[in-house]
N, C-alpha and C positions, 0 to 999 in steps of 0.2 A: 254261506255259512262257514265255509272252509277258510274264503278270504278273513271272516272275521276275527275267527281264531287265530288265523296270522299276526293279524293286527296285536290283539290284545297281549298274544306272546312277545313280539316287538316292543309296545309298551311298556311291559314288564321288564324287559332284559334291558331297553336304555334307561329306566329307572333306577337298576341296578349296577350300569358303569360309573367306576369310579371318576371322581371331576380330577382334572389335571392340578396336580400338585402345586401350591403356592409357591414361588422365590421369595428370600427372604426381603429383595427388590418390593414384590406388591404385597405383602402382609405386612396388615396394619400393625405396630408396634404396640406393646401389652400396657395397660394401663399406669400411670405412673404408682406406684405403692403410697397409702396411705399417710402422710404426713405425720410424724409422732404431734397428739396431742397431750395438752396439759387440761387443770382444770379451766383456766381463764381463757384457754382456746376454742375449748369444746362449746363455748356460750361466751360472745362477745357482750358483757355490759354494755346498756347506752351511757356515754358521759354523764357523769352526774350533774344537774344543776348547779352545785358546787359542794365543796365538801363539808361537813356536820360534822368533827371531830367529838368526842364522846369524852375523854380526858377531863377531870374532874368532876362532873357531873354526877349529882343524888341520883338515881335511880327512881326510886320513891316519890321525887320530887317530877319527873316528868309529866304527868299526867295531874292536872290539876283537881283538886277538889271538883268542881264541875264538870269535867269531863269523868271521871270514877264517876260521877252518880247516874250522867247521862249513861253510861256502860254497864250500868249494875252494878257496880265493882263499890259495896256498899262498906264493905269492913273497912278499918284501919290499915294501910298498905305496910308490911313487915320487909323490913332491908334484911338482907343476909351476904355470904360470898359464896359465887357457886364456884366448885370448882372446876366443875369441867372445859370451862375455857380461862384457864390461866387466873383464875380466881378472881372472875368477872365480880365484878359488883351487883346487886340482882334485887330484885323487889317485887315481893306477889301481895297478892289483892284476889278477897274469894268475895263472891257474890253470895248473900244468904237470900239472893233473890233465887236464882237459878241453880248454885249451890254449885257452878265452876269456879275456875279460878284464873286466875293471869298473873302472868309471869313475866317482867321486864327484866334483862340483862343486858349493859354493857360491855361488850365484847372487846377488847385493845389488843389480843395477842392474835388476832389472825382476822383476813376478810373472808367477806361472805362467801367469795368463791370455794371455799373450802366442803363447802354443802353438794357441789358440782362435782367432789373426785367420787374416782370407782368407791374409794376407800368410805366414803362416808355412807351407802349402802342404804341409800334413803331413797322414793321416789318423792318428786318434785316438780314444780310449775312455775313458773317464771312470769313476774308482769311487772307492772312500777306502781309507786307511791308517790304522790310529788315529784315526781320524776326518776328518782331516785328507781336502782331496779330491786324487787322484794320478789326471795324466794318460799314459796310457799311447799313445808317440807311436812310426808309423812313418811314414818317408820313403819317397814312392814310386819306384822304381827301386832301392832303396837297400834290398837283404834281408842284410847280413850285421852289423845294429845295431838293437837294439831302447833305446828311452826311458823311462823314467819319469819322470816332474814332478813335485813333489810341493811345496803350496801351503803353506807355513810358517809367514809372517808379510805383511806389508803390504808389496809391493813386494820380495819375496823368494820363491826359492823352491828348493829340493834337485833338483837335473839327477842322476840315475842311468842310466849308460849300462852296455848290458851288449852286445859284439860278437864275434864269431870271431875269434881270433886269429890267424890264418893258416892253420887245420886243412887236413890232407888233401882231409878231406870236409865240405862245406860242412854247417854247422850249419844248421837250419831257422829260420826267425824267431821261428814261437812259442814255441821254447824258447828263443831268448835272451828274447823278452819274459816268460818265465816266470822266466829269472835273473834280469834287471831287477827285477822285481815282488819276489822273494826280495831282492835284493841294497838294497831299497828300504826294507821290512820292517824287515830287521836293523837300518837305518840310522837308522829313527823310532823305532823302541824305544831304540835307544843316545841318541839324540840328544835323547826324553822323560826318558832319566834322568840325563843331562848338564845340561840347561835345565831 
């Protein structure tokens, strides 16, 4: 019994010697510091198929008569200028089917990566459309509008907004970012066989 006591005291106390001191010889050297990022660093785009410049193009006009009806997007589609991106050219279209609406902007004064800084304060998903990469943006507090972005050219990019229109009953998010996504679709295809 006596010896065992020994023992377990022994175990304790070379548990509690200090290990021999590293040289600066065998300690591994501290990680290299963090690379400063940008937004275009933080998320490599895949090369695009090739570029879709947006420069003069209807707004309005991208989505065909047949595609709005296949979309719901039943009304007459209304041009305006938004300004929030450098006073895009823009064209919504409401559904009195479902009673959302969509929203097309040509975007010329900055690319999509722009969606990717701290600054823009959005969360976001990333995948492709025709190749092309399409970011898919919500704002936080903000559940009655979902985004797509979609990277086109150098310094350009297709804004697709799809929102509630006023409904009774509040629409759910993922299904408008599921219209977005749809209403985004339509709009690469028409605007591949436009360019």
């Amino acid at each position: 019994m006596r010896t065992t006591g020994l023992l377990i005291v022994a175990a304790l106390l070379a548990g509690c010697t200090a290990a021999p001191e590293q040289s600066a010889l065998t300690t591994p050297p501290p990680p290299p510091p963090p690379s400063p990022t940008t937004a275009t660093s933080q998320l490599d785009f895949p090369q695009r198929p090739r570029a879709v410049p947006l420069d003069g193009l209807d707004p309005c006009a991208v989505l065909s008569e047949e595609q709005r009806m296949s979309l719901s997007l039943d009304n007459p589609p209304s041009a305006y200028v938004d300004p929030s991106f450098g006073s895009a050219k823009a064209c919504t279209i409401r559904s009195t089917t479902s009673g959302n609406v969509a929203r097309i902007a040509l975007v010329l004064v900055s690319g999509a990566e722009v969606w990717l800084s701290e600054n823009a304060q959005v969360d976001y998903t990333v995948s492709t459309i025709e190749g092309f990469t399409a970011i898919t943006v919500r704002t936080p507090d903000v559940h009655d509008v979902c985004n797509v972005e979609i990277d086109v050219a150098d310094g350009q990019f297709l804004d697709v907004m799809f929102r509630d229109g006023g409904n009774s009953t509040a629409v759910q998010q993922d299904h408008l970012c599921l219209g977005a996504q749809r209403v985004a679709e339509a709009a690469m295809a028409s605007l591949l066989q436009i360019r």
